[in-house]
C-alpha positions in Angstrom: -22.6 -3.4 -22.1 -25.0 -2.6 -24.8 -22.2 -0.7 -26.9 -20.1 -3.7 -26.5 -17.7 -2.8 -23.7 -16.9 -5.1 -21.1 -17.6 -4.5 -17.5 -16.5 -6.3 -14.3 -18.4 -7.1 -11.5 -17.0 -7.2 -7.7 -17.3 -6.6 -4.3 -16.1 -3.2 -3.0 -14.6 -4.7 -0.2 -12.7 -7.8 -2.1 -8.9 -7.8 -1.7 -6.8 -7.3 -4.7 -3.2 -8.3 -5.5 -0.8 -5.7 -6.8 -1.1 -7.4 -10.1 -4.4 -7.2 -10.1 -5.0 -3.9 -9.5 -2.3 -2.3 -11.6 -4.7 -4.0 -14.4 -7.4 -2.2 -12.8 -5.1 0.7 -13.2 -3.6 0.1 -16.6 -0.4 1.1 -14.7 2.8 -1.1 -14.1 2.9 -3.2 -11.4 6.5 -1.5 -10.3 4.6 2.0 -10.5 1.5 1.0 -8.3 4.4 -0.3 -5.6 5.7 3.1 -5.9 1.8 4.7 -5.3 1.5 2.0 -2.6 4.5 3.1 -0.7 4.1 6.7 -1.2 1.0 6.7 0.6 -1.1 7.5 -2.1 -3.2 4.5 -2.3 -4.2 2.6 1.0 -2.9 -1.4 1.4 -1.9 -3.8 3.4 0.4 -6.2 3.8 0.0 -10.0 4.6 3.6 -11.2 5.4 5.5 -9.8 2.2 2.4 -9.7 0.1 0.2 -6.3 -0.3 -3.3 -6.4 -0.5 -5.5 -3.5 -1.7 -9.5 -2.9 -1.1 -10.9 -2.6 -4.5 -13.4 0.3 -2.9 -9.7 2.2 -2.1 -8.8 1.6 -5.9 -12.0 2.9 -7.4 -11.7 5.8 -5.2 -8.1 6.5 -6.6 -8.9 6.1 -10.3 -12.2 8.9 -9.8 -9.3 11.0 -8.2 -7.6 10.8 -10.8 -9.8 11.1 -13.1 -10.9 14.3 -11.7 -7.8 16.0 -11.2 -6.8 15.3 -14.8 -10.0 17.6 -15.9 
């Protein structure tokens, strides 16, 4: 915050539409589908709609951020 960058504040257990997280992300909404499906992130579905924990998404993007190192 103090160098200006904006942060977001939310509960680890909140819900997130697939838009939503591919923002999160800064991934496609098509390409997080494909992650989705492939197992690689963990979601739910409510009717046709996926839901994703935002704990499970944090988790994924420290993954990744790790294995890019």
């Amino acid at each position: 915050m103090f160098k200006g960058n904006a942060i977001t504040v939310m509960p680890i257990y909140a819900e997130l539409s697939t838009q939503e997280t591919a923002e999160l992300l800064n991934i496609s909404r098509p390409h997080l589908v494909e992650l989705l499906e492939q197992g690689k992130i963990p979601f739910r579905k409510m009717g046709t709609h996926r839901r994703v924990l935002a704990k499970d998404v944090f988790d994924y993007k420290q993954y990744i951020g790790v294995k890019q190192c």
